[in-house]
N, C-alpha and C positions, 0 to 999 in steps of 0.2 A: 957537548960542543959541536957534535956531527951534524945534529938535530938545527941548532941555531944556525949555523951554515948553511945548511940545506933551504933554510924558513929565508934568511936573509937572501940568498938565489933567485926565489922562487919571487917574492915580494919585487927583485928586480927585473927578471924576467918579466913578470907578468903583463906590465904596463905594452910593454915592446911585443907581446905575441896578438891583444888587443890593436895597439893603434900602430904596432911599426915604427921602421926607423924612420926619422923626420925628413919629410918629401923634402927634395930641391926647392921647389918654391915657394918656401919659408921665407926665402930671403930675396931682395930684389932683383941681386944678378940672377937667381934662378931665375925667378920669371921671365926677365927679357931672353935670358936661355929655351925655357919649356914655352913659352906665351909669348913669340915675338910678336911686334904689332900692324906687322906686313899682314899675318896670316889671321893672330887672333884680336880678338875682342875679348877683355877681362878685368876682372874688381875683385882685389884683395881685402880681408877684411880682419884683424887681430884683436883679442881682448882677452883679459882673465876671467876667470869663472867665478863670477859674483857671488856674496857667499847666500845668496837666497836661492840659487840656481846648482841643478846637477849640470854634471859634465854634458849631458844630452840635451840639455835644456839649451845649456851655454851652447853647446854645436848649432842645434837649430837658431840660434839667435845671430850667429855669425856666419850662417850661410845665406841667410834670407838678407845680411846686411854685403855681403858679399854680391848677391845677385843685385839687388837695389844701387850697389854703385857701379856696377859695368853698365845697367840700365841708364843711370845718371847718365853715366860719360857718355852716350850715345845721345842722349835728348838732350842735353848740352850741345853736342854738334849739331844735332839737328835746328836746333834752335839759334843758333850763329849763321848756319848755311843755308838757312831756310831762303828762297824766295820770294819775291811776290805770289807767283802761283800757288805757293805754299801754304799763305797763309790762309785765317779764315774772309773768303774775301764776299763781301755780299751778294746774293745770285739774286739778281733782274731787281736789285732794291726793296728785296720781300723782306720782311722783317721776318717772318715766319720762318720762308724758307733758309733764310740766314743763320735763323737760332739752330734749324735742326742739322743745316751744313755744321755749324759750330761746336754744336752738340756732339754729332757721330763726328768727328775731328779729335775731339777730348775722350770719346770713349776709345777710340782706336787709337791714341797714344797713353793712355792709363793700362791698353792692354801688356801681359807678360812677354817680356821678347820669347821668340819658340827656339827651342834646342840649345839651353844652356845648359853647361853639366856643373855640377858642383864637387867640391871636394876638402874633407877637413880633417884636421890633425889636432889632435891632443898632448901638448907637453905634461908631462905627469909632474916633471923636476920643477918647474916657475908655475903651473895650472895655469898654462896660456892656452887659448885656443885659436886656430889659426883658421880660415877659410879662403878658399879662391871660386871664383864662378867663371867659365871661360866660354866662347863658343869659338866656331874656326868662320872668320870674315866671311869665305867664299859659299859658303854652307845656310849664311844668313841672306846675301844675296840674292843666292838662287830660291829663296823662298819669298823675297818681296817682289821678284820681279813676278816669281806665278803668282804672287798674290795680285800683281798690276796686272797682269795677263787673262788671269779668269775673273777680275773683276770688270775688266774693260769690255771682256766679251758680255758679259751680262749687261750691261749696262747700253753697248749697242743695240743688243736684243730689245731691250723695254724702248730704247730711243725708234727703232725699227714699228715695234709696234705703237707705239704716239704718231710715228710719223702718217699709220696708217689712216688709225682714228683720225686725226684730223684732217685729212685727205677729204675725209669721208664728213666731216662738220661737226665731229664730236669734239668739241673743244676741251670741256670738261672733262670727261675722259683722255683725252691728248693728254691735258694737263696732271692729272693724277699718274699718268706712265712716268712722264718728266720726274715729276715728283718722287716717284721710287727710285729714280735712279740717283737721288742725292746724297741718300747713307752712302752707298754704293760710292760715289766720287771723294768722296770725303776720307773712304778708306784707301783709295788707292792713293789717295793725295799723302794718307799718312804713310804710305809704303813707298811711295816717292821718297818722301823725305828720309827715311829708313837706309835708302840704298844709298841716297845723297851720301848722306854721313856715315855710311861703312865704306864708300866706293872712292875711290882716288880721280873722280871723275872723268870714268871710261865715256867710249862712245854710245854701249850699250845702255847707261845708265840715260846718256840724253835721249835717246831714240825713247826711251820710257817715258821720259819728263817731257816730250813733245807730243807723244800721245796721251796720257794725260790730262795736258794746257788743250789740246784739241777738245776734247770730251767737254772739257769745263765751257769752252766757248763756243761750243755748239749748244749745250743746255742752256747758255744765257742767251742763245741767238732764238732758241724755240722759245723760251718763254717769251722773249719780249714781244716776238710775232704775235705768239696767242694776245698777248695783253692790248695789239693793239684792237680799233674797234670793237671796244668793251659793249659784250649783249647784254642787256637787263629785261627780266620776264616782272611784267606788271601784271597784279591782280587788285580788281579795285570793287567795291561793296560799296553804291553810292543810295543816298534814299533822300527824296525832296521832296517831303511833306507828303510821305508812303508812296512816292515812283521814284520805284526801285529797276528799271531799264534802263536808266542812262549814266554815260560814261565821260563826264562833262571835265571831272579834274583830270582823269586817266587821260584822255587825249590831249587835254592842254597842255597837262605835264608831259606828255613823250616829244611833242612839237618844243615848247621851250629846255626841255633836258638834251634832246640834238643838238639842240643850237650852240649850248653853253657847252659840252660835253663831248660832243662829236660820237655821242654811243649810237650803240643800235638796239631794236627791238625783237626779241623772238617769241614766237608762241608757245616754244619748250621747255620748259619750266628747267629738266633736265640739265639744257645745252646754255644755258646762259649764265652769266658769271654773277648777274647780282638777280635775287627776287627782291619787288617791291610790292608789298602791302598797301591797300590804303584803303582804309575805312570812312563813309563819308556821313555825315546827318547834318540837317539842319535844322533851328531852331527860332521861332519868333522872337524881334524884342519889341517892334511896339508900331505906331504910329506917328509923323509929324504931317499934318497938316494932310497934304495929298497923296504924300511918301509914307511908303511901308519897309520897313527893316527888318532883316534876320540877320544870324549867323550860321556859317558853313564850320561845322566842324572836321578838321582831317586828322585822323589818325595816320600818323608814317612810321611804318617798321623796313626797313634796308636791313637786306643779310646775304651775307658773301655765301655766294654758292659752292667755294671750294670747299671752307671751314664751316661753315654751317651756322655759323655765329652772328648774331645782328650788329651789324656797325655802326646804324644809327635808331633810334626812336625818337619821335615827337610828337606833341601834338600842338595841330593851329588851328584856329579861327578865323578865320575872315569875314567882314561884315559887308554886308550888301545892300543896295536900298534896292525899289519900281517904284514908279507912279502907275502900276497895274495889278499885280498880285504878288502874294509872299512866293507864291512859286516862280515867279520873276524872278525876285528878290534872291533867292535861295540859286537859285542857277548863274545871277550876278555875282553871290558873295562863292559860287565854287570857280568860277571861272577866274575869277582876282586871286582865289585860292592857291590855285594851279605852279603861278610861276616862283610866288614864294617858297614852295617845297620845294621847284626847281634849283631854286637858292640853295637852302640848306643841305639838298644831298648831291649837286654837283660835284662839289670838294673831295668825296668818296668816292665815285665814280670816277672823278679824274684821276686819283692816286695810282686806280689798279694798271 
Protein backbone atom coordinates (compact mmCIF):
# COMPACT_ATOMS: atom_id res chain seq x y z
CA UNK A 1 0.00 0.00 0.00
CA UNK A 2 3.07 2.30 0.92
CA UNK A 3 4.71 1.28 -2.26
CA UNK A 4 1.39 2.38 -4.55
CA UNK A 5 1.24 5.66 -2.69
CA UNK A 6 4.57 6.42 -3.22
CA UNK A 7 4.38 5.32 -7.24
CA UNK A 8 1.01 7.30 -7.44
CA UNK A 9 3.06 10.75 -5.83
CA UNK A 10 5.69 10.33 -7.82
CA UNK A 11 3.70 9.82 -11.40
CA UNK A 12 2.07 13.32 -9.96
CA UNK A 13 4.90 15.04 -9.28
CA UNK A 14 6.64 14.24 -12.14
CA UNK A 15 4.71 16.08 -14.84
CA UNK A 16 5.13 19.56 -12.44
CA UNK A 17 9.11 19.04 -11.76
CA UNK A 18 9.47 18.78 -15.76
CA UNK A 19 7.08 21.51 -17.06
CA UNK A 20 5.92 23.62 -13.75
CA UNK A 21 3.10 25.08 -12.50
CA UNK A 22 1.03 26.65 -15.51
CA UNK A 23 2.51 30.09 -16.34
CA UNK A 24 -0.04 33.14 -16.14
CA UNK A 25 -0.33 33.49 -19.67
CA UNK A 26 -2.26 30.52 -20.35
CA UNK A 27 -5.06 32.64 -20.16
CA UNK A 28 -6.04 35.89 -21.77
CA UNK A 29 -6.22 38.19 -18.75
CA UNK A 30 -2.68 36.93 -18.15
CA UNK A 31 -1.43 38.02 -21.11
CA UNK A 32 -2.80 41.52 -21.16
CA UNK A 33 -1.33 41.36 -17.48
CA UNK A 34 2.48 39.77 -18.47
CA UNK A 35 2.39 41.17 -22.48
CA UNK A 36 0.65 44.51 -22.38
CA UNK A 37 0.39 46.05 -25.79
CA UNK A 38 1.83 49.57 -24.98
CA UNK A 39 5.13 47.73 -24.37
CA UNK A 40 4.89 44.25 -26.16
CA UNK A 41 4.39 42.67 -29.37
CA UNK A 42 2.89 38.85 -29.08
CA UNK A 43 1.13 35.54 -30.52
CA UNK A 44 -0.34 32.98 -28.57
CA UNK A 45 -0.75 29.85 -29.91
CA UNK A 46 -2.79 26.52 -28.18
CA UNK A 47 -3.33 22.89 -29.43
CA UNK A 48 -3.33 19.16 -28.28
CA UNK A 49 -0.76 16.84 -28.94
CA UNK A 50 -1.83 14.97 -32.02
CA UNK A 51 -1.50 11.57 -31.56
CA UNK A 52 1.24 11.06 -34.38
CA UNK A 53 3.26 13.76 -32.54
CA UNK A 54 5.43 13.64 -29.03
CA UNK A 55 5.10 16.09 -26.58
CA UNK A 56 8.37 17.85 -28.27
CA UNK A 57 7.16 17.61 -31.42
CA UNK A 58 3.95 19.14 -30.42
CA UNK A 59 5.96 22.20 -28.51
CA UNK A 60 8.05 22.80 -31.51
CA UNK A 61 4.93 23.04 -33.60
CA UNK A 62 3.25 25.49 -31.37
CA UNK A 63 5.91 27.70 -30.97
CA UNK A 64 7.05 28.22 -34.58
CA UNK A 65 2.92 28.92 -34.90
CA UNK A 66 3.14 31.15 -32.04
CA UNK A 67 6.06 33.18 -33.61
CA UNK A 68 4.38 33.18 -37.16
CA UNK A 69 1.42 34.98 -35.65
CA UNK A 70 2.96 37.79 -33.67
CA UNK A 71 4.91 38.07 -37.20
CA UNK A 72 1.32 38.09 -38.80
CA UNK A 73 -0.05 40.84 -36.57
CA UNK A 74 2.74 43.01 -37.53
CA UNK A 75 2.71 42.65 -41.39
CA UNK A 76 -1.04 43.02 -41.07
CA UNK A 77 -0.27 46.50 -39.69
CA UNK A 78 2.18 47.12 -41.89
CA UNK A 79 0.11 46.32 -44.62
CA UNK A 80 -2.92 48.62 -43.53
CA UNK A 81 -0.48 51.53 -42.62
CA UNK A 82 1.73 51.09 -45.28
CA UNK A 83 2.15 54.26 -47.51
CA UNK A 84 2.65 55.31 -50.82
CA UNK A 85 6.49 55.41 -50.06
CA UNK A 86 6.01 52.14 -48.83
CA UNK A 87 5.08 50.61 -51.47
CA UNK A 88 6.82 48.74 -54.19
CA UNK A 89 6.84 51.86 -56.27
CA UNK A 90 8.63 51.84 -59.79
CA UNK A 91 12.17 53.52 -59.90
CA UNK A 92 12.83 55.92 -63.12
CA UNK A 93 10.07 53.36 -65.06
CA UNK A 94 12.87 50.39 -65.15
CA UNK A 95 11.21 47.50 -65.36
CA UNK A 96 14.36 45.77 -64.16
CA UNK A 97 15.15 47.96 -61.64
CA UNK A 98 11.55 47.64 -60.39
CA UNK A 99 11.58 43.78 -60.21
CA UNK A 100 14.78 43.99 -58.20
CA UNK A 101 13.22 47.05 -55.79
CA UNK A 102 10.40 44.44 -55.56
CA UNK A 103 12.30 41.56 -55.19
CA UNK A 104 14.59 42.70 -52.06
CA UNK A 105 11.12 44.42 -50.53
CA UNK A 106 9.74 40.57 -50.48
CA UNK A 107 12.83 39.22 -49.22
CA UNK A 108 13.27 41.76 -46.44
CA UNK A 109 9.61 41.29 -45.27
CA UNK A 110 9.76 37.21 -45.44
CA UNK A 111 12.71 37.91 -43.21
CA UNK A 112 12.41 36.60 -39.18
CA UNK A 113 11.45 39.45 -36.98
CA UNK A 114 14.89 39.65 -34.57
CA UNK A 115 14.55 39.28 -30.76
CA UNK A 116 11.62 37.27 -30.10
CA UNK A 117 11.63 34.86 -27.21
CA UNK A 118 9.43 32.17 -27.06
CA UNK A 119 7.85 30.08 -24.38
CA UNK A 120 5.84 26.86 -23.86
CA UNK A 121 3.84 24.90 -21.40
CA UNK A 122 2.73 21.44 -21.39
CA UNK A 123 -0.58 20.29 -19.61
CA UNK A 124 -0.04 16.79 -18.67
CA UNK A 125 -4.14 16.66 -17.33
CA UNK A 126 -6.03 17.58 -21.12
CA UNK A 127 -2.28 17.01 -23.33
CA UNK A 128 -2.75 20.66 -24.32
CA UNK A 129 0.13 22.61 -25.44
CA UNK A 130 0.26 26.16 -25.00
CA UNK A 131 2.96 28.66 -26.69
CA UNK A 132 3.45 32.46 -26.51
CA UNK A 133 6.23 34.31 -28.76
CA UNK A 134 6.57 37.97 -27.28
CA UNK A 135 9.28 40.76 -27.91
CA UNK A 136 9.16 44.18 -25.98
CA UNK A 137 7.93 47.17 -28.68
CA UNK A 138 10.89 49.49 -27.74
CA UNK A 139 13.57 46.77 -28.29
CA UNK A 140 12.14 46.30 -31.90
CA UNK A 141 12.24 49.74 -32.63
CA UNK A 142 15.51 50.57 -31.73
CA UNK A 143 16.75 47.87 -34.10
CA UNK A 144 14.73 49.26 -37.33
CA UNK A 145 15.66 52.37 -36.83
CA UNK A 146 19.75 51.34 -36.85
CA UNK A 147 18.69 49.27 -39.25
CA UNK A 148 17.37 52.64 -41.36
CA UNK A 149 20.42 54.34 -39.92
CA UNK A 150 23.37 52.13 -41.27
CA UNK A 151 21.48 51.36 -44.22
CA UNK A 152 20.97 55.10 -45.14
CA UNK A 153 24.59 55.71 -44.47
CA UNK A 154 25.64 53.15 -46.83
CA UNK A 155 23.58 54.00 -49.29
CA UNK A 156 24.71 57.75 -49.27
CA UNK A 157 28.11 56.40 -49.55
CA UNK A 158 27.49 54.50 -53.03
CA UNK A 159 25.15 57.70 -54.05
CA UNK A 160 28.67 59.82 -53.06
CA UNK A 161 30.45 57.72 -55.12
CA UNK A 162 28.11 57.62 -58.54
CA UNK A 163 27.84 61.24 -57.84
CA UNK A 164 31.57 61.06 -58.53
CA UNK A 165 31.79 58.81 -61.38
CA UNK A 166 29.65 60.86 -63.15
CA UNK A 167 31.12 64.09 -62.54
CA UNK A 168 33.90 62.50 -64.19
CA UNK A 169 31.62 60.98 -67.55
CA UNK A 170 31.23 57.56 -66.31
CA UNK A 171 27.73 57.14 -66.80
CA UNK A 172 27.91 53.46 -66.75
CA UNK A 173 29.58 53.30 -63.81
CA UNK A 174 27.43 56.26 -62.12
CA UNK A 175 24.84 54.00 -63.09
CA UNK A 176 25.78 50.62 -61.52
CA UNK A 177 26.66 52.66 -57.99
CA UNK A 178 22.91 53.88 -58.20
CA UNK A 179 21.97 50.43 -58.85
CA UNK A 180 23.56 48.89 -55.72
CA UNK A 181 22.08 51.13 -53.71
CA UNK A 182 18.43 49.55 -54.55
CA UNK A 183 18.56 46.20 -52.29
CA UNK A 184 19.90 48.78 -49.87
CA UNK A 185 16.46 51.24 -50.22
CA UNK A 186 14.30 48.53 -50.40
CA UNK A 187 15.32 47.36 -47.00
CA UNK A 188 15.22 50.33 -45.21
CA UNK A 189 11.79 50.85 -46.93
CA UNK A 190 10.96 47.55 -45.23
CA UNK A 191 12.15 48.89 -41.75
CA UNK A 192 10.24 51.82 -42.25
CA UNK A 193 7.34 50.17 -42.38
CA UNK A 194 8.46 47.86 -39.27
CA UNK A 195 8.61 50.81 -36.96
CA UNK A 196 5.38 52.44 -38.72
CA UNK A 197 3.41 49.52 -37.38
CA UNK A 198 5.18 49.03 -33.96
CA UNK A 199 5.38 52.85 -33.33
CA UNK A 200 2.37 54.97 -32.19
CA UNK A 201 3.62 57.41 -34.68
CA UNK A 202 6.35 59.28 -32.78
CA UNK A 203 8.25 62.22 -34.18
CA UNK A 204 11.22 59.96 -34.50
CA UNK A 205 9.64 57.52 -36.61
CA UNK A 206 8.71 60.51 -39.21
CA UNK A 207 12.08 62.09 -39.18
CA UNK A 208 13.08 58.30 -40.43
CA UNK A 209 10.24 58.05 -42.97
CA UNK A 210 11.54 61.52 -44.34
CA UNK A 211 14.89 60.32 -44.79
CA UNK A 212 13.91 57.50 -46.33
CA UNK A 213 11.30 59.32 -48.98
CA UNK A 214 14.54 61.57 -49.51
CA UNK A 215 16.89 58.61 -50.58
CA UNK A 216 14.30 57.15 -52.81
CA UNK A 217 13.81 60.51 -54.61
CA UNK A 218 17.20 61.32 -55.05
CA UNK A 219 17.90 57.88 -56.66
CA UNK A 220 14.95 58.45 -59.03
CA UNK A 221 16.32 62.16 -59.75
CA UNK A 222 19.91 60.36 -60.59
CA UNK A 223 18.58 58.03 -62.73
CA UNK A 224 16.51 59.85 -64.69
CA UNK A 225 19.49 62.53 -65.21
CA UNK A 226 21.74 59.80 -66.51
CA UNK A 227 18.91 58.51 -68.71
CA UNK A 228 18.68 61.66 -70.27
CA UNK A 229 20.82 62.15 -73.57
CA UNK A 230 20.97 58.48 -74.20
CA UNK A 231 25.00 57.48 -75.65
CA UNK A 232 24.98 54.71 -78.06
CA UNK A 233 28.59 53.21 -79.40
CA UNK A 234 28.18 52.04 -83.15
CA UNK A 235 30.37 49.45 -84.62
CA UNK A 236 29.68 48.83 -88.16
CA UNK A 237 31.58 45.96 -90.62
CA UNK A 238 30.47 47.47 -94.16
CA UNK A 239 31.86 45.56 -97.49
CA UNK A 240 30.73 46.79 -101.20
CA UNK A 241 31.63 44.47 -103.59
CA UNK A 242 35.18 43.89 -101.34
CA UNK A 243 35.54 47.81 -100.10
CA UNK A 244 35.64 47.37 -96.94
CA UNK A 245 36.68 51.37 -95.80
CA UNK A 246 33.60 52.90 -95.71
CA UNK A 247 31.10 53.80 -93.20
CA UNK A 248 28.04 54.73 -95.48
CA UNK A 249 25.11 53.18 -93.17
CA UNK A 250 27.02 54.05 -89.83
CA UNK A 251 26.91 57.65 -90.62
CA UNK A 252 23.51 57.88 -92.08
CA UNK A 253 22.22 55.98 -89.29
CA UNK A 254 23.88 58.30 -86.43
CA UNK A 255 22.49 61.57 -88.56
CA UNK A 256 18.91 60.12 -88.89
CA UNK A 257 18.92 58.24 -85.23
CA UNK A 258 19.66 62.05 -83.68
CA UNK A 259 17.11 63.37 -85.20
CA UNK A 260 14.40 60.75 -84.38
CA UNK A 261 15.98 60.01 -80.95
CA UNK A 262 17.78 63.09 -79.70
CA UNK A 263 20.80 60.39 -78.69
CA UNK A 264 24.28 60.99 -78.71
CA UNK A 265 27.46 59.34 -79.98
CA UNK A 266 30.56 58.09 -78.13
CA UNK A 267 33.63 56.43 -79.15
CA UNK A 268 33.57 54.39 -75.70
CA UNK A 269 32.22 51.49 -75.99
CA UNK A 270 32.42 51.35 -72.10
CA UNK A 271 30.59 54.69 -71.38
CA UNK A 272 27.67 54.30 -73.54
CA UNK A 273 24.33 53.04 -72.81
CA UNK A 274 23.50 51.11 -75.84
CA UNK A 275 26.15 49.25 -78.47
CA UNK A 276 25.13 48.83 -81.97
CA UNK A 277 26.31 46.20 -84.28
CA UNK A 278 25.93 46.45 -87.90
CA UNK A 279 27.06 44.17 -90.41
CA UNK A 280 26.90 45.32 -94.08
CA UNK A 281 27.30 43.21 -97.63
CA UNK A 282 25.96 43.68 -100.71
CA UNK A 283 24.80 41.55 -103.42
CA UNK A 284 23.96 41.62 -107.16
CA UNK A 285 20.38 41.10 -108.65
CA UNK A 286 20.69 41.91 -112.13
CA UNK A 287 20.21 44.34 -115.02
CA UNK A 288 17.24 46.43 -116.75
CA UNK A 289 18.11 48.06 -119.56
CA UNK A 290 20.78 50.71 -118.62
CA UNK A 291 20.16 50.23 -114.69
CA UNK A 292 22.01 47.90 -112.56
CA UNK A 293 20.55 46.51 -109.22
CA UNK A 294 21.78 45.17 -105.98
CA UNK A 295 21.04 44.64 -102.45
CA UNK A 296 22.49 46.04 -99.23
CA UNK A 297 22.13 43.64 -96.69
CA UNK A 298 22.12 45.01 -92.73
CA UNK A 299 22.58 42.96 -90.03
CA UNK A 300 21.35 45.04 -86.51
CA UNK A 301 22.09 43.71 -83.14
CA UNK A 302 21.05 46.64 -80.20
CA UNK A 303 22.19 45.66 -76.67
CA UNK A 304 21.78 47.43 -73.46
CA UNK A 305 25.05 48.25 -72.14
CA UNK A 306 23.94 48.06 -68.48
CA UNK A 307 22.32 44.32 -68.90
CA UNK A 308 24.37 43.20 -71.39
CA UNK A 309 21.38 41.70 -73.24
CA UNK A 310 20.50 42.46 -76.98
CA UNK A 311 17.19 44.28 -77.17
CA UNK A 312 16.79 44.08 -80.65
CA UNK A 313 18.07 41.92 -83.79
CA UNK A 314 17.25 42.20 -87.47
CA UNK A 315 18.05 41.91 -90.60
CA UNK A 316 17.20 44.31 -93.79
CA UNK A 317 17.73 44.53 -97.22
CA UNK A 318 17.40 47.44 -99.15
CA UNK A 319 17.62 47.55 -102.79
CA UNK A 320 19.38 50.02 -104.89
CA UNK A 321 19.60 50.72 -108.47
CA UNK A 322 22.78 53.22 -110.93
CA UNK A 323 22.92 53.81 -114.31
CA UNK A 324 26.84 53.45 -113.63
CA UNK A 325 28.10 50.55 -111.55
CA UNK A 326 26.91 47.91 -109.02
CA UNK A 327 29.25 49.84 -106.55
CA UNK A 328 26.82 52.88 -107.17
CA UNK A 329 24.19 50.78 -106.83
CA UNK A 330 25.42 49.10 -103.68
CA UNK A 331 26.27 52.52 -101.80
CA UNK A 332 22.48 53.66 -103.14
CA UNK A 333 20.88 50.52 -101.73
CA UNK A 334 23.05 51.21 -97.99
CA UNK A 335 22.29 54.78 -97.91
CA UNK A 336 18.20 54.08 -98.24
CA UNK A 337 19.33 51.34 -95.81
CA UNK A 338 20.43 53.67 -93.10
CA UNK A 339 17.08 55.33 -92.13
CA UNK A 340 15.11 52.27 -92.02
CA UNK A 341 17.22 50.82 -89.19
CA UNK A 342 16.80 54.16 -87.92
CA UNK A 343 13.05 53.16 -87.86
CA UNK A 344 13.28 50.12 -86.08
CA UNK A 345 15.68 50.81 -83.19
CA UNK A 346 14.41 54.34 -82.37
CA UNK A 347 11.64 52.92 -80.08
CA UNK A 348 14.59 51.38 -77.89
CA UNK A 349 16.58 53.97 -77.67
CA UNK A 350 13.83 56.28 -76.80
CA UNK A 351 12.54 54.01 -73.91
CA UNK A 352 15.76 54.14 -71.85
Amino acid sequence: MYKQTLFTLFCTLLPLYFWGQAPRWISSEGRRMLFPESVYVAGFAESSVRPDETVATATDRLKKEAQGLLSDGIRVKVESERKSYSKSASINDSEELSALFESAVTTSSAAEIVGVKTDAYFSPSDKMVYAVAYAKRQELMDYYQGDITLGAQRIEGFFRAAAQLEKQGYKVKARKQYEEAVPLLAKINHAQDMLIALSKGGAAEGVQQERAEALLGELRLALARLAQSVSVFVESSENIFGQTGTAIVANKLKAALAKKSGCIFTDDASQSDFKLTLSVTTRKIGEQGTLVFCYADVTVDLVDSYTGKSVYQDEISQKGGSTSSYERAGRQACEDAAPKVADKITPWVKEK
